[in-house]
C-alpha positions as CSV (number, residue, x, y, z in Angstrom):
1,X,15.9,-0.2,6.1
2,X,14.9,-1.6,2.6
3,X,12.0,-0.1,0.5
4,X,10.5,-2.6,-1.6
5,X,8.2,-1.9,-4.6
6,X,6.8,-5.2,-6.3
7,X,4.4,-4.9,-9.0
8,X,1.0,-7.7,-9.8
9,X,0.0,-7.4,-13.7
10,X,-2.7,-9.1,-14.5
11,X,-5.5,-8.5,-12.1
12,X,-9.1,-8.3,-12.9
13,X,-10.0,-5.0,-13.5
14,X,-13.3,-5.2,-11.4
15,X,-11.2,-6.3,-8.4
16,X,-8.3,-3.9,-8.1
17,X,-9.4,-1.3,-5.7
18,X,-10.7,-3.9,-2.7
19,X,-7.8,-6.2,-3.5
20,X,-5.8,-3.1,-2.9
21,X,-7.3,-1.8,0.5
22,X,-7.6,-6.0,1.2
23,X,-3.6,-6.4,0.6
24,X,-2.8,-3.3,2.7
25,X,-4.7,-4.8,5.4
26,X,-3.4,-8.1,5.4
27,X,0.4,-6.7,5.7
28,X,-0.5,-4.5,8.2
29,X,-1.7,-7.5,10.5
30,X,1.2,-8.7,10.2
31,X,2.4,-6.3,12.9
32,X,5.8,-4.4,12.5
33,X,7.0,-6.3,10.3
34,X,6.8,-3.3,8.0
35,X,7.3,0.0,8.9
36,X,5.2,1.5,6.5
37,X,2.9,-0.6,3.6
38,X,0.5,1.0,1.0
39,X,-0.9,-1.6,-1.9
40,X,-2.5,0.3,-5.0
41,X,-4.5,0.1,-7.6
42,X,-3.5,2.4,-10.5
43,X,-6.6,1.0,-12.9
44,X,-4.1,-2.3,-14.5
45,X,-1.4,-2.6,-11.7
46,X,-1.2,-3.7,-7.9
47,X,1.7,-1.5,-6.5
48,X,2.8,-2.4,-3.4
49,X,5.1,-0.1,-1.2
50,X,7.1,-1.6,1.8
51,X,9.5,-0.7,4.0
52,X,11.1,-3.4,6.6
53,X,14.6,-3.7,8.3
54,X,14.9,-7.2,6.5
55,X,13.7,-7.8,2.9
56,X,17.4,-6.7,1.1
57,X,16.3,-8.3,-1.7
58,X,12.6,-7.7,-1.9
59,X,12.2,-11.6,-2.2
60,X,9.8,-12.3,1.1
61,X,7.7,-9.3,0.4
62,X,7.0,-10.4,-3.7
63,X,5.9,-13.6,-2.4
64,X,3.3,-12.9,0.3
65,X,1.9,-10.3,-2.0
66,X,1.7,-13.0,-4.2
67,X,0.0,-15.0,-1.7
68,X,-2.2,-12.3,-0.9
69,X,-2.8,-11.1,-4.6
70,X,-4.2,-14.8,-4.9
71,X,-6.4,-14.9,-1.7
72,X,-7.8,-11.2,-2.7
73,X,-8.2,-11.0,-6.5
74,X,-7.9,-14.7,-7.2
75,X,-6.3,-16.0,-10.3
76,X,-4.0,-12.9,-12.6
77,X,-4.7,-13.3,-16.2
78,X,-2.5,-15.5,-18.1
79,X,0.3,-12.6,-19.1
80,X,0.1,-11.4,-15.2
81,X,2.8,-12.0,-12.6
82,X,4.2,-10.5,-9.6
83,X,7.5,-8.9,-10.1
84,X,10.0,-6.8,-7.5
85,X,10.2,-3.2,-9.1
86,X,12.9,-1.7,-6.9
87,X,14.6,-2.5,-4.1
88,X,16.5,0.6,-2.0
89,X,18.4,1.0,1.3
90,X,17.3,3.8,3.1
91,X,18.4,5.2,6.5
92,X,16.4,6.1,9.1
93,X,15.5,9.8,8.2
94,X,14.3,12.1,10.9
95,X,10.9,13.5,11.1
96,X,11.7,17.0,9.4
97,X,14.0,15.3,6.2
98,X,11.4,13.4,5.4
99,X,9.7,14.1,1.7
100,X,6.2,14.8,1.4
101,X,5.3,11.4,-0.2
102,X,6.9,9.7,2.5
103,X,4.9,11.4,5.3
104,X,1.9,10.7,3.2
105,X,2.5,7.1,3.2
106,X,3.4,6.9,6.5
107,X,-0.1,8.2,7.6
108,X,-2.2,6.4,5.2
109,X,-1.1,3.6,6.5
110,X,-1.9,4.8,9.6
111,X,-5.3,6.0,8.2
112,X,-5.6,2.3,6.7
113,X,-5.3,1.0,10.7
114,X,-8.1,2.8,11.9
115,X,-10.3,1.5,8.6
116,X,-9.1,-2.3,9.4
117,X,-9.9,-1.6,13.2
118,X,-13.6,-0.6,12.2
119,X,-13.4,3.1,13.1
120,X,-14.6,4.1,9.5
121,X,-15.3,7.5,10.6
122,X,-11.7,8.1,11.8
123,X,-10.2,6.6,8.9
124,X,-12.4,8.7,6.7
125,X,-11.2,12.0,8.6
126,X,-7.8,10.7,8.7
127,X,-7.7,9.7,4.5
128,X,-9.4,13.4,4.1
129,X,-6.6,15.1,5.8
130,X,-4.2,12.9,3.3
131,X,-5.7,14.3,0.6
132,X,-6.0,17.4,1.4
133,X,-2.4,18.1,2.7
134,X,-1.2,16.2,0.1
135,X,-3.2,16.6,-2.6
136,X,0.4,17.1,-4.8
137,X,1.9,13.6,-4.3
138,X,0.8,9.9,-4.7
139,X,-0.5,9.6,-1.0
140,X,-2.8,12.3,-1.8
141,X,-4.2,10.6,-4.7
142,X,-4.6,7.3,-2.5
143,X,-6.4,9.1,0.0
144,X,-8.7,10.4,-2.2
145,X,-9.2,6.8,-3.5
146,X,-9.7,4.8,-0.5
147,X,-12.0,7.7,0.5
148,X,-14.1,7.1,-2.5
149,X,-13.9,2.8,-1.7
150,X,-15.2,3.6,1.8
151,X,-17.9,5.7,1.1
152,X,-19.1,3.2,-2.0
């Protein structure tokens, strides 16, 4: 398994957090293709986190999120562009090795199925839980954001 991190620079300010949830959504549809996606929006980056059986290079993922950066935020400023961060093979790591970040992710992305599906309250309950049990880690932190985009 690869996991990908591609940053976008260069995205309207105003547009980051939807574009975010909006990205997230739109590589989740693509089915299980991914084994775990989170897009964020850290207040002047996109940072998207994928993990898929495929992508060694991180190539196919920089350029949908391009696609989708486009379709979500529009046009990036002229110094913006989509670049591939990291790209690292990772084994299959059973349920109890797994790091705290990792089984964040893994249920926000969960959480961010249930939003996409229309069961806000769910999602809300499920991003709470996030947050709270993670409160110490980057999935935490999400939580607590998407949290405060649903809500608004």
């Amino acid at each position: 398994m690869y996991r990908v991190i591609v940053i976008c620079e260069g995205v309207s300010p105003t547009c980051g957090n939807e574009a975010a949830l909006d990205i997230t959504a739109e590589f989740i549809a693509l089915g299980d293709q991914y084994q775990s996606v989170q897009c964020e929006w850290n207040g002047t980056e996109l940072i998207l986190r994928a993990e898929s059986d495929w992508d060694e290079d991180g190539g196919v993922t920089a350029d949908y999120f391009y696609k989708c950066v486009f379709a979500c935020a529009g046009e990036l400023a002229p110094n913006g562009g989509v670049s591939v961060q990291s790209v690292e093979q990772v084994e299959d790591v059973p349920e109890e090795s797994k790091s705290a970040e990792d089984k964040g992710y893994e249920l926000l992305t969960q959480a961010t199925k249930l939003e996409i599906k229309g069961h806000v309250q769910e999602a809300l309950l499920a991003y709470q839980h996030i947050a709270d049990r993670y409160s110490h880690t980057t999935a935490g932190l999400d939580a607590r954001k998407s949290i405060e985009i649903l809500r608004a």
